[in-house]
N, C-alpha and C positions, 0 to 999 in steps of 0.2 A: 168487436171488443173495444173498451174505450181508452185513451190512447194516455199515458201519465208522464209523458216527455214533460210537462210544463210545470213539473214540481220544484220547488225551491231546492237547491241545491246542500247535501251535509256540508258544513263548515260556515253558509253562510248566513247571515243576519235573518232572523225569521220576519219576514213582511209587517208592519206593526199594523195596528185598528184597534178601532173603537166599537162593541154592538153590545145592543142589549142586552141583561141576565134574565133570568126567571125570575127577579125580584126587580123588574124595570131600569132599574139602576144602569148604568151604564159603565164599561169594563174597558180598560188600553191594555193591550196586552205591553207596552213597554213598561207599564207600571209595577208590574211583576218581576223586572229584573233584581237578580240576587239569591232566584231561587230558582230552580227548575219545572221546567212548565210543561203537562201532558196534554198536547190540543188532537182530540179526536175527534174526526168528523166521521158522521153517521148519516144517513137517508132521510129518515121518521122515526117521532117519536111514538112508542109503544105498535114497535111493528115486532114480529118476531125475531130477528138477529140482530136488530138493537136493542130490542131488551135483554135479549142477552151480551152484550156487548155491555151496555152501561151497567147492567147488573155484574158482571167480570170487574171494572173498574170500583165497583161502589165495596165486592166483598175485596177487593189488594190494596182499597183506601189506606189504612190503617199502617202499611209497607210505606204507602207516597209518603204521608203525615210525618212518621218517624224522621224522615230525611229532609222534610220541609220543603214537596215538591206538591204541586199546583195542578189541577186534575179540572180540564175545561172542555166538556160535550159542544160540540156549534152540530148544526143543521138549520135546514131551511123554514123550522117550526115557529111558530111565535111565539112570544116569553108565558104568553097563556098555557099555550099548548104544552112549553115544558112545564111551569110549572104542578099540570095535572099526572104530568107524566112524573115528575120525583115525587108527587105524592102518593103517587098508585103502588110506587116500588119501594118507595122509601130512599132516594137519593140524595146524598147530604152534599155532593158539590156540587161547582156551575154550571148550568148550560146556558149558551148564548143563542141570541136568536139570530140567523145570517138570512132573515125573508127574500133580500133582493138579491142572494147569494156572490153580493160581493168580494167577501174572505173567502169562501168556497174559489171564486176564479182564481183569486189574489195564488191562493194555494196551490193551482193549478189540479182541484179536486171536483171539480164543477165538469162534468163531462156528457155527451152522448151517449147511451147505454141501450140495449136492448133486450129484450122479453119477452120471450113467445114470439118473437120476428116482428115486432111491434117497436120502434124507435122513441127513445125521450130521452128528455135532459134532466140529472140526477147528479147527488154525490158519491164521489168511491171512497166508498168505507178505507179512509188511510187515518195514519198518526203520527206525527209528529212531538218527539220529545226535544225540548226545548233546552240548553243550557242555563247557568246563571249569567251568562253571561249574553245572551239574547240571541244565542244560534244554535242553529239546527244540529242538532249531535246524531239524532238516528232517522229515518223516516219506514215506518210499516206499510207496505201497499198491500192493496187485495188484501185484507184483512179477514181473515176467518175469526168470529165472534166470539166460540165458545174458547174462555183460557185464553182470553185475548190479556186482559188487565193482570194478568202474572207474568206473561212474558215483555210486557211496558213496563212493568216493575222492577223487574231482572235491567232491565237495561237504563233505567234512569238510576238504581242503588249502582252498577259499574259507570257511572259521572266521576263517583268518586266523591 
């Protein structure tokens, strides 16, 4: 099992960066202070428990928006790849692209995982809800997909 000791810790400064969006554009995550920021990381794009997973986040959009909190998919995808992937489903926020999975390690989500007894290196489906103030307020590990984006909901509307 893959080991999640190297996660950034609640209370403290969320690690900043820079990577690409699904619109090439280029994203800091410090730029976003002032509002609350949902950074989930997932595996692949249009596999099965990430689609449903960003699909969860895309139907509790409307919950984040109200409160004026910031909803950002990253994986190992290229900004191609996601962008076929929001169009397939119809996703109206960002995903980033983390290809050399720097922000994945940064997060200490970048891990060894196993398959059918078969070893690789992958990410573990966690999330992080971000303050306005640029720290870590909750973090979800192990993440189960389905009804994932209501319970990130629940917990960034209790920010306050």
């Amino acid at each position: 099992m893959a080991d999640n000791s190297n996660l950034p810790a609640v209370g403290r400064v969320a690690p900043d960066f820079t990577l690409p969006t699904d619109t090439d554009e280029r994203l800091k995550l410090s730029s976003l202070r002032g509002k609350p920021v949902v950074l989930f990381f997932y595996p692949k794009d249009d596999t099965s428990g990430c689609t449903v997973e960003a699909c969860s986040f895309q139907s509790t959009l409307p919950r984040f928006e109200k409160i004026d909190a910031v909803v950002l998919g990253i994986s190992p995808d290229s900004p191609k790849s996601h962008r076929k992937f929001k169009d397939k489903y119809d996703l109206t926020y960002t995903l980033l692209a983390d290809e050399e999975h720097a922000v994945c390690e940064k997060y200490g989500v970048w891990a060894q995982k196993s398959m059918y007894g078969r070893k690789y290196w992958g990410v573990l489906r966690t999330t992080f809800v971000i303050d306005a103030d640029g720290r870590i307020a909750k973090v979800f590990e192990k993440v189960k997909p389905e009804g994932h984006g209501e319970a990130v909901a629940e917990a960034v509307a209790a920010l306050g």
